[in-house]
C-alpha positions as CSV (number, residue, x, y, z in Angstrom):
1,X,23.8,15.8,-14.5
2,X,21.4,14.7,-12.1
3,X,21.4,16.7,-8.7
4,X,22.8,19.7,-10.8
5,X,21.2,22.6,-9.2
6,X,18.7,24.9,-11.1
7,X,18.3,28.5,-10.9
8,X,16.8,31.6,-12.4
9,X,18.6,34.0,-14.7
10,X,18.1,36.4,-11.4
11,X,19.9,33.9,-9.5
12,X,17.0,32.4,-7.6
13,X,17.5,28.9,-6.6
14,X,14.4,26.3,-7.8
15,X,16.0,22.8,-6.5
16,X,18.3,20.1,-8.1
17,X,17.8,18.4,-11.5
18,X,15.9,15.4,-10.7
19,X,15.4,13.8,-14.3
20,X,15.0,14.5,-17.9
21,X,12.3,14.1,-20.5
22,X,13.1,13.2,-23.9
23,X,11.0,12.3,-26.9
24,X,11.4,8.5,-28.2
25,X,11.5,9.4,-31.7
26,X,13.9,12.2,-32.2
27,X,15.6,12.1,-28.8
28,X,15.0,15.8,-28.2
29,X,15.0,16.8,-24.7
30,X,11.5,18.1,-23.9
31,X,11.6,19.0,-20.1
32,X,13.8,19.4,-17.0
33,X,12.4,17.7,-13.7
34,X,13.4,20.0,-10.7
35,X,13.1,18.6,-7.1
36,X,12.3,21.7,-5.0
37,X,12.8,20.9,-1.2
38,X,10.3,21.5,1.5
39,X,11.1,23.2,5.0
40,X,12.1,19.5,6.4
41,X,14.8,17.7,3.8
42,X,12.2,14.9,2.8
43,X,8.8,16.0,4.3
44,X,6.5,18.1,1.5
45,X,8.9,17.6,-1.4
46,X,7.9,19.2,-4.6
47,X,8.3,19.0,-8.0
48,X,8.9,21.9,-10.7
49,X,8.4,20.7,-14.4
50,X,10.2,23.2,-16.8
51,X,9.8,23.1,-20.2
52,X,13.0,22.8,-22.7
53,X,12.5,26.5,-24.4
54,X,13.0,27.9,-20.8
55,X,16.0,26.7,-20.3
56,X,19.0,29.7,-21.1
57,X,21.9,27.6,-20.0
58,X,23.2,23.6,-19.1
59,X,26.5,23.1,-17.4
60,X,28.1,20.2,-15.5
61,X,27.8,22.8,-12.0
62,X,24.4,24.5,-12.7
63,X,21.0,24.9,-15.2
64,X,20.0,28.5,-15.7
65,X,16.7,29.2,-16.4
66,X,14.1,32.0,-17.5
67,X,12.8,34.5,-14.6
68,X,9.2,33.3,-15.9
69,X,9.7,29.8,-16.5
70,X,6.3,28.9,-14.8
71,X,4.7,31.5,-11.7
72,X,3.4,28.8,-10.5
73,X,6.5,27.1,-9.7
74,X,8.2,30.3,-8.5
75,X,5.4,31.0,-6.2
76,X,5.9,27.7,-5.0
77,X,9.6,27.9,-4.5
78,X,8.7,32.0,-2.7
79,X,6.6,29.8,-0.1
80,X,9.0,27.7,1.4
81,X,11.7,30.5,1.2
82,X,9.0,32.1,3.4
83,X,8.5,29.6,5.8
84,X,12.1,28.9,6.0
85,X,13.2,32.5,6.9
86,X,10.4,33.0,9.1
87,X,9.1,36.0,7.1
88,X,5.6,36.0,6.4
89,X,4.6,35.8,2.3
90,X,2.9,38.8,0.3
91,X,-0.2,38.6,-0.7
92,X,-1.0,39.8,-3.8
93,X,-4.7,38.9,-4.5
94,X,-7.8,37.9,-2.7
95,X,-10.6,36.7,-3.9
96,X,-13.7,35.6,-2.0
């Protein structure tokens, strides 16, 4: 499953499955690894970690997960959409 992309329940794409946390003992799988891609293939590489209750859905062709897995990680992913499209992001808060 590795390289399997990961998306939002919306539809948004995070990245591809990069690796898998399980626990040693019971072999539960704890948390998804997500390589999100910076604005050069290589170059400011990130990495989303998404816990196993936020996951809705594992196929062989795609992960779904919730819209609020982690606003950090969406923020992150909303920043290099940004700079990628060339539109400038939102801001939502300021604080001095």
């Amino acid at each position: 499953m590795i390289g399997v992309p990961v998306r939002t329940k919306a539809g948004l794409l995070l990245g591809r499955l990069k690796s898998m946390d399980f626990d040693a003992e019971t072999g539960k799988l704890n948390a998804l690894h997500v390589k999100v891609r910076g604005p050069v293939p290589g170059l400011l590489d990130d990495e989303l970690i998404i816990a196993w209750v936020q996951v809705i859905s594992m196929g062989e062709d795609e992960i779904v997960v919730a819209d609020d897995f982690a606003e950090q990680g969406a923020a992150k992913v909303r920043k290099w959409f940004a700079l990628l499209s060339g539109t400038r992001p939102i801001v939502t808060s300021y604080r001095t």
